[in-house]
N, C-alpha and C positions, 0 to 999 in steps of 0.2 A: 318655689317650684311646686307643680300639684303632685298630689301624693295619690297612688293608685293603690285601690282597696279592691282586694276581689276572697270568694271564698274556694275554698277547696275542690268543688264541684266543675270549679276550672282547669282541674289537671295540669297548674300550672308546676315545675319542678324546682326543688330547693333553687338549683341551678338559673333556673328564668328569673323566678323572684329577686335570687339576689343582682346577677344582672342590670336587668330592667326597675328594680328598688321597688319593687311591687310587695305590699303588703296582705298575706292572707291568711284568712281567718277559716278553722278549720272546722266541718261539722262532723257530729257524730257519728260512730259502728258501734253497734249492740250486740254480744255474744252471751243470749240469756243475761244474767247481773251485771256481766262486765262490759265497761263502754268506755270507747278509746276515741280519743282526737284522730279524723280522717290524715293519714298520713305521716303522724307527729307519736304515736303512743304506741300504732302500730303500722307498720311499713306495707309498700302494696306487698311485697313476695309475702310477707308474713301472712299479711291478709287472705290470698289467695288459695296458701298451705292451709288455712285453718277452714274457708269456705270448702274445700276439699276433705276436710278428715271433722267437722266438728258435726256433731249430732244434731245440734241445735243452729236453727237458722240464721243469719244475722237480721238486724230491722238496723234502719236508721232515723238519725233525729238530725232536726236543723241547729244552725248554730242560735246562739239565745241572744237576746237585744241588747245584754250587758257586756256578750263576748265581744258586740261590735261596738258599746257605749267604751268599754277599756278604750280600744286600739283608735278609736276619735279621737277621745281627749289626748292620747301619747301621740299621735300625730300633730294636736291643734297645738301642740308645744314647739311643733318644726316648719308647720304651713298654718296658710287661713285658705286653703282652696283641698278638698280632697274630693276626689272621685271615687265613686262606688259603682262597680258592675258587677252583678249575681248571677246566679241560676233563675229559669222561669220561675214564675209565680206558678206558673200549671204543673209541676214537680215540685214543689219545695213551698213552705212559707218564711223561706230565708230572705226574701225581699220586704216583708214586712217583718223582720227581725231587723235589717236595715237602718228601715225606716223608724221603728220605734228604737233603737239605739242610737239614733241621730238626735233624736230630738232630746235622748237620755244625757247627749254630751251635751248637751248645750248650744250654745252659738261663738264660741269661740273663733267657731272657723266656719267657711260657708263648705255647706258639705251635701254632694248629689250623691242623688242612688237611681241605676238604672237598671232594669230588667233585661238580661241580655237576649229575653227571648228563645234562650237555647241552654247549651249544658254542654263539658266537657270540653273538647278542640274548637267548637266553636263559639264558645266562651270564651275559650285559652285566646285566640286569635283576635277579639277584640278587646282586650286586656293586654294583650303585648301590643297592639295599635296604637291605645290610650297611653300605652308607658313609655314609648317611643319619641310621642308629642309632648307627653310631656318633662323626658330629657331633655328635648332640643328644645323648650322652651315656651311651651304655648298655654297661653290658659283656659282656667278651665270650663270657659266658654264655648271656646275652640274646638277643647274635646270633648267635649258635650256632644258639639254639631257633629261633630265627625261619626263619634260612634253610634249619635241617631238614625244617620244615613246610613252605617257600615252594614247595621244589623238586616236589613232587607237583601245583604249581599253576603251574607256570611250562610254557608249549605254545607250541611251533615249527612253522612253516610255510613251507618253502622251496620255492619253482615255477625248475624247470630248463627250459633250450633244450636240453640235450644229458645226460645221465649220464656220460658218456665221463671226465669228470675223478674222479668216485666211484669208477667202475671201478678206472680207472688207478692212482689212490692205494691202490687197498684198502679202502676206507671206505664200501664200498657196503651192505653190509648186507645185510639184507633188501629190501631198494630191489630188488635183483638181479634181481627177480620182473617189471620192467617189460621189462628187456633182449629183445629181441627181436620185443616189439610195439608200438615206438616212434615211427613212423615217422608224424611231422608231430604231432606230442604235445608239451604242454610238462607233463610229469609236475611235482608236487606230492608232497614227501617231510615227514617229520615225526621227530621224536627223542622216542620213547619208553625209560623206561629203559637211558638213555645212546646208544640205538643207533638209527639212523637207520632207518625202515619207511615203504612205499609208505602214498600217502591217494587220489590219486584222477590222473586222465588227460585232463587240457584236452587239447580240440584246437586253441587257439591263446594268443596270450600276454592277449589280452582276456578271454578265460574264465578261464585263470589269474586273473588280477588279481581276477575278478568271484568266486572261487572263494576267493581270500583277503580281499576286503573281506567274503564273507558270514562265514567263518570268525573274522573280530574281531567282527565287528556278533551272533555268536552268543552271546556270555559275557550275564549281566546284568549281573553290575561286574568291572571291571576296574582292578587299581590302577596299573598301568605297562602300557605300552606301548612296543615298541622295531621299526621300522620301518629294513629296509638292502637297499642294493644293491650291484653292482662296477661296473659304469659306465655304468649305465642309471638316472640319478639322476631325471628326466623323468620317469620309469611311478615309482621310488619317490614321488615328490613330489605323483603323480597320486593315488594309491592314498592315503595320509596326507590326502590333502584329504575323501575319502569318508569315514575314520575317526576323525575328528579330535573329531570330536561322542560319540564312547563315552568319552573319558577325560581328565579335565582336563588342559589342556597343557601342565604344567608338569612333566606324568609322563608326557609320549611324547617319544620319545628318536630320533632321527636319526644314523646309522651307516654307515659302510661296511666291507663284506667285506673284512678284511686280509689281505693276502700267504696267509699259511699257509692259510686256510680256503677262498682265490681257489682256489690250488690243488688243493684237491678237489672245489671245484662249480662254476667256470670264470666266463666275463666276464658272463655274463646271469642270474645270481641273483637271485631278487626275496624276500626274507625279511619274514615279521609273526612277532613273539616276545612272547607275553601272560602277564602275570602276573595270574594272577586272585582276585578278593578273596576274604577269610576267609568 
């Protein structure tokens, strides 16, 4: 059976992972000296309470080509097929950590790596796709194809209380464009072609929401849905009650922003991530 690899940046949860037998590999939080496994060293609440009270700002690091040469070879012991789906290359040089840890394992097993073009639920979403297929048994051919074509159909919508954490990291984008006329706005960002761009400018976090529930309720089908927050779990739970009726509920999915990702869009992130049908 193929074995699905994905890293942290996917907000996938202990719970999915073990489910769907998805393997993931974690990348880094930095608190000045100390640096902890995204999720594994220290947990998102942890992380959050500290982004909150700690003086010192967090940075992050990618996972390293050995962290992913390990988890190949301990895989190439149980498959010759593994899949690999990451964060963009345009956030991250976790895709050529990947790749240069592929080639660290060897060839024991034949082993892809795919840019998912995106980050977080929309990551999350073609990674539970890929893990699905390949339960039921398809190779890794198959899902190759599949999630080549998924990724043009997979759309993010994240609503900020602040930019300040995009800024700071770097990862602001074309977002950049809201800076300066911000004031009492909960901007709405979106990841096109790996790279994060403005969509539009609530003036409060109720229009946001109203702004993302019209944004799911816009597809005609939709085959997953993946719904997250950082620690405004309340407004996400609100929001999934209005959406809950576009996609059977056995394909929306419940998340939260990990460490790494905390760090670039801060404690008030409200995300909708759509996979939309063929």
């Amino acid at each position: 059976m193929v074995k699905v690899v994905t890293d942290s940046c996917s907000d996938i949860t202990p719970q999915m992972a073990q489910e769907f037998g998805i393997s993931v590999v974690p990348l880094y939080v930095q608190f000045g000296n100390e640096t902890y496994r995204d999720n594994i060293d220290l947990s998102t609440e942890e992380f959050y309470r500290k982004l909150e009270t700690s003086k010192v700002a967090p940075t992050t690091a990618t996972a390293t080509p050995n962290d992913f040469a390990q988890l190949f070879t301990k895989l190439s012991a149980e498959t010759d097929e593994i899949l690999t789906i990451v964060l963009s290359q345009k956030f991250s040089a976790t895709y050529a950590a990947a790749l240069e840890g592929k080639i660290m394992a060897g060839k024991n097993s034949r082993i892809e790596v795919i840019d998912s073009q995106a980050g977080a639920g929309a990551q999350m979403l073609l990674v539970l796709s890929a893990a699905r297929m390949a339960q039921s048994g398809a190779d890794l051919d198959r899902i190759v194809d599949r999630v080549s074509r998924s990724i043009p159909r997979v759309h993010v919508r994240m609503s900020f209380d602040t930019l300040e954490y995009l800024r700071r990291g770097g990862r602001i984008g074309k977002v950049q464009a809201f800076l300066g006329s911000l004031l009492k706005v909960n901007p709405v960002a979106g990841i096109k072609d790996g790279a994060a761009f403005p969509i539009a400018r609530p003036r409060s976090r109720a229009q946001a929401m109203e702004f993302l529930v019209d944004f799911v309720k816009g597809f005609e089908e939709i085959e997953a849905l993946a719904v997250e927050d950082a620690t405004t779990p309340d407004d996400a739970e609100a929001l999934l009650q209005r959406v809950k009726d576009v996609v059977p509920p056995e394909r929306i999915y419940r998340s939260k922003v990990t460490p790494v990702v905390g760090t670039h869009v801060g404690r008030h992130v409200l995300a909708v991530s759509v996979l939309e049908a063929e």
